[in-house]
C-alpha positions as CSV (number, residue, x, y, z in Angstrom):
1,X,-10.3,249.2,129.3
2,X,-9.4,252.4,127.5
3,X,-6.1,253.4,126.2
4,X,-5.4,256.1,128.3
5,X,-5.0,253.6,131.2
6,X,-2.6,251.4,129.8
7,X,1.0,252.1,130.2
8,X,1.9,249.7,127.8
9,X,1.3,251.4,124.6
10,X,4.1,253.0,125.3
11,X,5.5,249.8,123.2
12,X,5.6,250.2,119.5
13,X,5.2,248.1,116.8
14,X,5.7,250.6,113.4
15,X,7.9,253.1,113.4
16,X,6.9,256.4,112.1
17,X,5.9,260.3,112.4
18,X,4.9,261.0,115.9
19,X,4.6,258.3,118.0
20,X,4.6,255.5,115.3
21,X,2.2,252.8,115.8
22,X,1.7,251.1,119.1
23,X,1.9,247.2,119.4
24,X,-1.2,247.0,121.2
25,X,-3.4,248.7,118.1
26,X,-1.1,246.8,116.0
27,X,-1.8,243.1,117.9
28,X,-5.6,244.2,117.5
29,X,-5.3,245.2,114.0
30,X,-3.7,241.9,113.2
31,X,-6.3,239.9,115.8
32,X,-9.3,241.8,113.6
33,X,-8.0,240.9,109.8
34,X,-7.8,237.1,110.6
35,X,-11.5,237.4,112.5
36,X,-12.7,238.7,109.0
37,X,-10.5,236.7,106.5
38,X,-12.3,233.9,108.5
39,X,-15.6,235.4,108.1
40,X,-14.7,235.6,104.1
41,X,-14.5,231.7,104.0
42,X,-17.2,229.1,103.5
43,X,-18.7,227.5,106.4
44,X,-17.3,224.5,105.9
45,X,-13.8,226.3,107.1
46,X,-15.3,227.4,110.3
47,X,-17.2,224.2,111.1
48,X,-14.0,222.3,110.3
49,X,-12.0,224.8,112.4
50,X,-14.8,224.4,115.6
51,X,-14.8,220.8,115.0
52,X,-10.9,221.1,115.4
53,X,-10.3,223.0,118.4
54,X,-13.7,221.4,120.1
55,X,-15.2,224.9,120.6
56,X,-18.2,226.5,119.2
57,X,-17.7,228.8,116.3
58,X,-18.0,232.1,117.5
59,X,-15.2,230.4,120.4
60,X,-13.2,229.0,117.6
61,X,-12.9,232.6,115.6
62,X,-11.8,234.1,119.1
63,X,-9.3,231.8,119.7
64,X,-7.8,231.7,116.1
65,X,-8.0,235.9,116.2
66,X,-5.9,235.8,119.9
67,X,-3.2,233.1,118.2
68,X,-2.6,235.5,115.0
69,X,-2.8,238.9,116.9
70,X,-0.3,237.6,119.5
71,X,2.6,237.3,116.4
72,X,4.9,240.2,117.6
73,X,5.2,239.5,121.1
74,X,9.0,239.8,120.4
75,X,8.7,243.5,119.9
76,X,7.9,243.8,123.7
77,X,12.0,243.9,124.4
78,X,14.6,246.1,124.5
79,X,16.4,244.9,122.1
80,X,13.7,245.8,119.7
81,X,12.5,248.9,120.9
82,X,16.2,250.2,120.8
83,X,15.6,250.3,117.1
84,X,13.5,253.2,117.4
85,X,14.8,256.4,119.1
86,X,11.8,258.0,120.0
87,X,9.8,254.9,120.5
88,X,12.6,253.9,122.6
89,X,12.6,257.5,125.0
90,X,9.0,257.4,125.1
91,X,9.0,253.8,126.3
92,X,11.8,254.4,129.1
93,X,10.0,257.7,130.0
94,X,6.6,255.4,130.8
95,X,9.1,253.3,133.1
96,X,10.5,255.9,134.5
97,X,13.8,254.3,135.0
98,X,16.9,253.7,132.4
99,X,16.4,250.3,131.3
100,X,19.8,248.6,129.9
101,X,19.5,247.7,126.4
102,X,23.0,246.3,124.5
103,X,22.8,245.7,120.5
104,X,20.6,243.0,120.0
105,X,20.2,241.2,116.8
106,X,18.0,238.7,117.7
107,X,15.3,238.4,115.3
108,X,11.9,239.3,116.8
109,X,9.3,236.3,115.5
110,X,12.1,233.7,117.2
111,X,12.4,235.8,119.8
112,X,8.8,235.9,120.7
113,X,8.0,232.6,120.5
114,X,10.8,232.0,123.1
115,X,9.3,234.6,125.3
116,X,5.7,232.6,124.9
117,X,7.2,229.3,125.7
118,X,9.1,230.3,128.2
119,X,7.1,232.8,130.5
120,X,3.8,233.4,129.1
121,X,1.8,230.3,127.5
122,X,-0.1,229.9,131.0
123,X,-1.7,232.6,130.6
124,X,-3.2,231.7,127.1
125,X,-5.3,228.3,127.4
126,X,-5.2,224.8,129.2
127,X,-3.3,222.0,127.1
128,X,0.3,221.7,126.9
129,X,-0.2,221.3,123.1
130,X,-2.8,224.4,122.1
131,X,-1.1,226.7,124.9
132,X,2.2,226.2,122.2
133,X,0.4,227.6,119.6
134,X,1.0,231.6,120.0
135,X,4.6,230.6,120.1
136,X,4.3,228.7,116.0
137,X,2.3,232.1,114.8
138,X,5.1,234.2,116.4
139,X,8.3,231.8,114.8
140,X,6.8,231.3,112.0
141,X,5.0,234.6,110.5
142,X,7.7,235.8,108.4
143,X,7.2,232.8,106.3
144,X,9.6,230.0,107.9
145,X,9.3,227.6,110.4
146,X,12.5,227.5,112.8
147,X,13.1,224.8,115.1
148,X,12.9,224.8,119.1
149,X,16.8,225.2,119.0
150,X,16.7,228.1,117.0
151,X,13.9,229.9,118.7
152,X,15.2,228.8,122.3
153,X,18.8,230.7,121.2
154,X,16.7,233.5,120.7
155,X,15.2,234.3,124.0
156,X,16.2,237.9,125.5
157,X,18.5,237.6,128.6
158,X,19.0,239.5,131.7
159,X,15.4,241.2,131.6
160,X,14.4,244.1,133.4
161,X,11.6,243.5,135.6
162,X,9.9,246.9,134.8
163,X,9.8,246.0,131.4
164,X,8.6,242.4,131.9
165,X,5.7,243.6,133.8
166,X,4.8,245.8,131.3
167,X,4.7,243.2,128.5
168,X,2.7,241.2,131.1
169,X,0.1,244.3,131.6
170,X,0.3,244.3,127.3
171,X,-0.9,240.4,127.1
172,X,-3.2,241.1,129.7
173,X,-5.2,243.9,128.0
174,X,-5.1,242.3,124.1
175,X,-6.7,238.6,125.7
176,X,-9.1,240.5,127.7
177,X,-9.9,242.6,124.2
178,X,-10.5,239.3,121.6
179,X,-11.8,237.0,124.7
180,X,-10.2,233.7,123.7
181,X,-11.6,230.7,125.3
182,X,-9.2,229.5,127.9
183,X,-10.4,225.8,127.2
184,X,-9.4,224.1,124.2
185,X,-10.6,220.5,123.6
186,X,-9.6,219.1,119.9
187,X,-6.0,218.2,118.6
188,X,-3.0,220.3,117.5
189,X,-1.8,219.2,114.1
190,X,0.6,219.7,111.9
191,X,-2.0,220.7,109.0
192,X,-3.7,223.4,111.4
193,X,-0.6,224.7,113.0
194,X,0.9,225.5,109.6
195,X,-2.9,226.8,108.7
196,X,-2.8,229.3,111.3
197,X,1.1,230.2,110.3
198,X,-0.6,230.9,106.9
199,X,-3.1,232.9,108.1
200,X,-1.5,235.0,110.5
201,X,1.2,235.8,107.6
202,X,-1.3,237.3,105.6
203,X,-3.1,238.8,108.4
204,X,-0.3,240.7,109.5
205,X,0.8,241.8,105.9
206,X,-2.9,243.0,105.6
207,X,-2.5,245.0,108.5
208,X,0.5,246.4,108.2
209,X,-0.8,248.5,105.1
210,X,-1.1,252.1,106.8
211,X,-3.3,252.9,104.0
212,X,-6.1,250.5,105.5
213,X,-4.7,250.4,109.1
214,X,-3.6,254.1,110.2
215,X,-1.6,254.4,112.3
216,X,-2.4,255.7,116.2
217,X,-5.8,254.3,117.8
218,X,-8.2,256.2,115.3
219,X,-10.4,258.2,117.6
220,X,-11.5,255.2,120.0
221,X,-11.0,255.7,123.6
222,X,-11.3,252.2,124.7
223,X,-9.7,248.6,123.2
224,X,-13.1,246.9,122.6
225,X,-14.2,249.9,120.5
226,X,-10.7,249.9,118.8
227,X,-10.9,246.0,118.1
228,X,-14.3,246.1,116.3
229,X,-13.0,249.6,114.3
230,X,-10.3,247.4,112.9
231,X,-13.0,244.5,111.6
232,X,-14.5,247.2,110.0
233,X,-11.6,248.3,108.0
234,X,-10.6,244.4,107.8
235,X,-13.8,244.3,105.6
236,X,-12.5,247.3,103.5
237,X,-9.5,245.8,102.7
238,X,-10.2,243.0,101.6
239,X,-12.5,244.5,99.5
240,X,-9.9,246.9,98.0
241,X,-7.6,243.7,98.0
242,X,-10.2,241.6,96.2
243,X,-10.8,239.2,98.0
244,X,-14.6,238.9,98.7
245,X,-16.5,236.6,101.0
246,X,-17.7,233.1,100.0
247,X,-20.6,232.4,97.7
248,X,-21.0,229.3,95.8
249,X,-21.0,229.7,92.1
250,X,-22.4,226.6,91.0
251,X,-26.3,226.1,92.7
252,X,-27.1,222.8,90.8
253,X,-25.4,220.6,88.3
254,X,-24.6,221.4,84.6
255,X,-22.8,219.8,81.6
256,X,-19.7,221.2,80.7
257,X,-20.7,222.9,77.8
258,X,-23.1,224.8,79.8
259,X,-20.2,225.8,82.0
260,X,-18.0,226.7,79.5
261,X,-20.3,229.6,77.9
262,X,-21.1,230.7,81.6
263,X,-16.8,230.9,81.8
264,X,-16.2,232.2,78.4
265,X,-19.3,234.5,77.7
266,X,-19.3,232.8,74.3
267,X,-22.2,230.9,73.1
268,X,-20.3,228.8,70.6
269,X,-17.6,226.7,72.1
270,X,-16.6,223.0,72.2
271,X,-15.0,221.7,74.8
272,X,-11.4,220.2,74.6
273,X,-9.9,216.5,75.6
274,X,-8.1,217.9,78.1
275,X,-11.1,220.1,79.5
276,X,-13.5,217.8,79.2
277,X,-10.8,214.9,81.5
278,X,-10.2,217.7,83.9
279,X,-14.4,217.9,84.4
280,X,-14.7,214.6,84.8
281,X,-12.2,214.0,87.3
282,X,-13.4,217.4,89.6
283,X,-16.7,216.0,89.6
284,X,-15.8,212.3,91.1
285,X,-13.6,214.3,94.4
286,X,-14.6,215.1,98.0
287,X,-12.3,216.7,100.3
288,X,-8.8,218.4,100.3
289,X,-7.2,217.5,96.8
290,X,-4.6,219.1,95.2
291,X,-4.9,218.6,91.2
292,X,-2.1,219.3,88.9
293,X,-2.4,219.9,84.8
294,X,0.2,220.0,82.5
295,X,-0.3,220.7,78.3
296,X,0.9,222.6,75.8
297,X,0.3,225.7,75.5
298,X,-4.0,226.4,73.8
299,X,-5.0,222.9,75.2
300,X,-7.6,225.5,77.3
301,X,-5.8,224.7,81.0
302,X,-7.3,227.8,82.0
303,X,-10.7,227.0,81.6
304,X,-9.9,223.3,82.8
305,X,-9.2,225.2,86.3
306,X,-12.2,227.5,86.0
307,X,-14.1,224.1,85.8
308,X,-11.8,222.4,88.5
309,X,-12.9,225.4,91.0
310,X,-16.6,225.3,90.2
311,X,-17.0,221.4,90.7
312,X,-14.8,221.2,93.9
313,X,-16.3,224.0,95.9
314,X,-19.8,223.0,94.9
315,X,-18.0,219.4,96.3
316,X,-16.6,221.1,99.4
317,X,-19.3,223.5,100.5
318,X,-20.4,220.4,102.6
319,X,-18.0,217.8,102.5
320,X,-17.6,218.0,106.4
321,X,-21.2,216.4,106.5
322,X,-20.4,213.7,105.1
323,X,-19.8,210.4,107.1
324,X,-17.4,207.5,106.5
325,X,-13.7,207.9,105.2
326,X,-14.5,210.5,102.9
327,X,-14.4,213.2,106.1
């Protein structure tokens, strides 16, 4: 599909010089950063994610990209597009009609989750359960999770159909871009519905950065073209960021003495009690853990961590693979 035949960038997502940034390139953009933040973590992640949503990876990545990218389906109202002067003639012009639009001061993430809920989760996946998921990346992508209440207060009333069919002919073209699957076979959670919150927060801060995401659909005619431009500059940005794909650090046991001249760069060091208990804990744990250290300050806690992080991803590279409780 190519832009030029899609009345629906009319919507906008960033205001700005010109015509801002549409909500369409901005879904994409969004779609594109989690696909590559994914991309940046250990396999373990994306078997764990597959294994999760009972898809293959390459399905799982699609789906998880479609969840984040769909985050600002509450922009597609009036009440949000009002904000905007010219977004807001450009988009009635592209209707061709006046649309009525009061004050609205409903907050957009609530108020597309409502939307999804209540009009549009068919048209994501089968499964009451997964086909709710859109909805918790949209509530919940400023950083807080609302409640149904809250979010079902929030839905926009006395639509226009004009613009309802547009926001239909927006979902349409942005699922038909990032190809979810539309069969999802695993179990909804607590722990991966607030992982995908999580990463759809950070994908959307990511791509919100017109330094790394200009605005405007960056010299590609068509959405596919667009959506793999934007992985590209995923991959630059989180290289500007810092934040560099997975590569273990720790090939094959050592002592911790060994460790601590690789950390330090110094070939004379001794560990301390508090280093050495830290080492020896991280090397007896397989799975999630969450370890906490607390000393005075020059017990060496920062090296303790250093050593925590090296033991447990060398742990965790492959904990999936192992059977029994452990998993």
């Amino acid at each position: 599909m190519r832009f030029d035949d899609l009345r629906a960038t009319a919507f906008w997502a960033k205001s700005g010089e010109d015509n801002g940034h549409s909500l369409i390139a901005h879904s994409l953009d969004v779609a594109a950063v989690s696909y590559r933040l994914l991309l940046h973590e250990p396999p373990s992640t994306r078997e764990w994610l597959a294994r999760a949503l009972g898809l293959n990876e390459s399905e799982a990545l699609n789906w998880v990209a479609a969840c984040c990218g769909l985050h600002d389906l509450g922009k597609a109202t009036a009440g949000f597009q009002a904000k905007w002067a010219h977004g807001w003639e450009r988009l009635k012009s592209v209707l061709g009609k006046r649309v009525y639009s009061a004050s609205d001061e409903r907050r957009h993430d609530l108020s597309g989750a409502a939307l999804w809920l209540q009009h549009h989760s068919d048209s994501f996946c089968s499964g009451e359960i997964w086909k709710r998921a859109p909805a918790f990346c949209a509530a919940a992508h400023h950083g807080f999770v609302s409640g149904l209440h809250e979010i079902t207060k929030c839905l926009p009333a006395m639509e226009d159909s004009a613009l309802v069919s547009l926001r239909e002919e927006l979902l349409r073209a942005f699922l038909d871009t990032v190809a979810p699957p539309k069969h999802v076979h695993g179990e909804f959670d607590t722990p991966l519905a607030t992982w995908l919150a999580g990463l759809t927060a950070i994908a959307d801060w990511i791509a919100s950065n017109p330094e790394w995401f200009p605005y405007g659909f960056r010299d590609c005619q068509r959405l596919k073209s667009y959506y793999e431009h934007a992985k590209e500059l995923a991959g630059v940005a989180l290289e500007a960021i810092g934040w560099p794909e997975y590569r273990p650090l720790l090939s094959e046991d050592a002592d911790i003495h060994q460790l601590l001249v690789r950390l330090t760069g110094l070939s004379q060091v001794s560990a301390r009690e508090l280093q050495k208990t830290v080492d020896e804990v991280a090397r007896g744990i397989k799975g999630p853990s969450l370890l906490i250290v607390e000393a005075p300050m020059g017990e060496g806690k920062t090296e303790a961590a250093f050593l925590a992080h090296l033991h447990l991803q060398r742990a965790n590279s492959d904990w999936l693979h192992v059977p029994g409780p452990g998993r």
